[in-house]
C-alpha positions in Angstrom: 7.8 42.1 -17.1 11.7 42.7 -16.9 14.4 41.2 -19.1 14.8 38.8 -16.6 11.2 37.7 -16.3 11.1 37.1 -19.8 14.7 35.3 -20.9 15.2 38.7 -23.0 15.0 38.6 -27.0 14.6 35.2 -28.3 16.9 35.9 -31.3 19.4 39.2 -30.3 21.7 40.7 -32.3 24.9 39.2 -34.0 26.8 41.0 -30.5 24.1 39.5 -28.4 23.8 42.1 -26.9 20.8 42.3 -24.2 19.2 45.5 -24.0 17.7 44.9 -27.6 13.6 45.8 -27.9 12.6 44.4 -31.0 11.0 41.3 -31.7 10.0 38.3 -29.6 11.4 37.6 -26.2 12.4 34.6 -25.0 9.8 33.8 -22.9 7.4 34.2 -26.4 9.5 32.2 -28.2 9.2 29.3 -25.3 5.5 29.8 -25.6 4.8 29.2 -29.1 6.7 26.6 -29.3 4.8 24.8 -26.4 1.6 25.8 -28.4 2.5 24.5 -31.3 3.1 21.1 -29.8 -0.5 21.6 -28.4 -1.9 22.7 -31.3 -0.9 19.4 -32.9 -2.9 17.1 -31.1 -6.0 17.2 -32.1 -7.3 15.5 -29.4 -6.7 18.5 -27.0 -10.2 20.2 -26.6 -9.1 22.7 -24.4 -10.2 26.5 -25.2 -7.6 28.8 -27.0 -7.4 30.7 -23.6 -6.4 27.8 -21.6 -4.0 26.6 -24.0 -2.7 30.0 -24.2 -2.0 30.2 -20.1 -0.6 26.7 -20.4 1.9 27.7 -23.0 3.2 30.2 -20.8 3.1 28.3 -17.6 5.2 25.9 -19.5 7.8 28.7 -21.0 7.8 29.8 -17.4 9.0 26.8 -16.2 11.7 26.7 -18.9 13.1 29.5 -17.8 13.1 28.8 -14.2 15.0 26.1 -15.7 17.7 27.6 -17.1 18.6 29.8 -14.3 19.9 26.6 -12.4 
C-alpha cells in the first residue's frame, strides 16, 4: 500500500516530513481508534476478525474523507 493509500505516518517528524518509515501510518492510527470505540461496547459480539476489517473499512473511509 503506498503513502497515499495509507494517509502516511500517523505521527511524522517535527519537519513533517513524508517519506518517514517508522511507526504507525495513518491509516493504522484511524483503525485503532475505530476499534477501540468497538471494543467498548460490550454488546458488539462480532468476531475479532470482523471487527478488525470494519475498523479499517472505517479508516478507509476517513481518508477518502480527507482528500475532499
Amino acid at each position: 500500500m503506498s503513502d497515499k493509500d495509507n494517509g502516511g505516518p500517523a505521527f511524522p517528524d517535527a519537519e513533517g516530513q513524508a517519506d518517514y518509515t517508522g511507526g504507525m501510518t495513518l491509516r493504522d492510527y484511524f483503525a485503532a481508534k475505530a476499534m477501540q470505540g468497538a471494543m467498548a461496547n460490550p454488546e458488539v459480539k462480532e468476531t475479532a476478525g470482523a471487527r478488525s476489517e470494519w475498523a479499517y473499512e472505517i479508516a478507509d473511509a476517513m481518508l477518502k474523507e480527507r482528500e475532499k
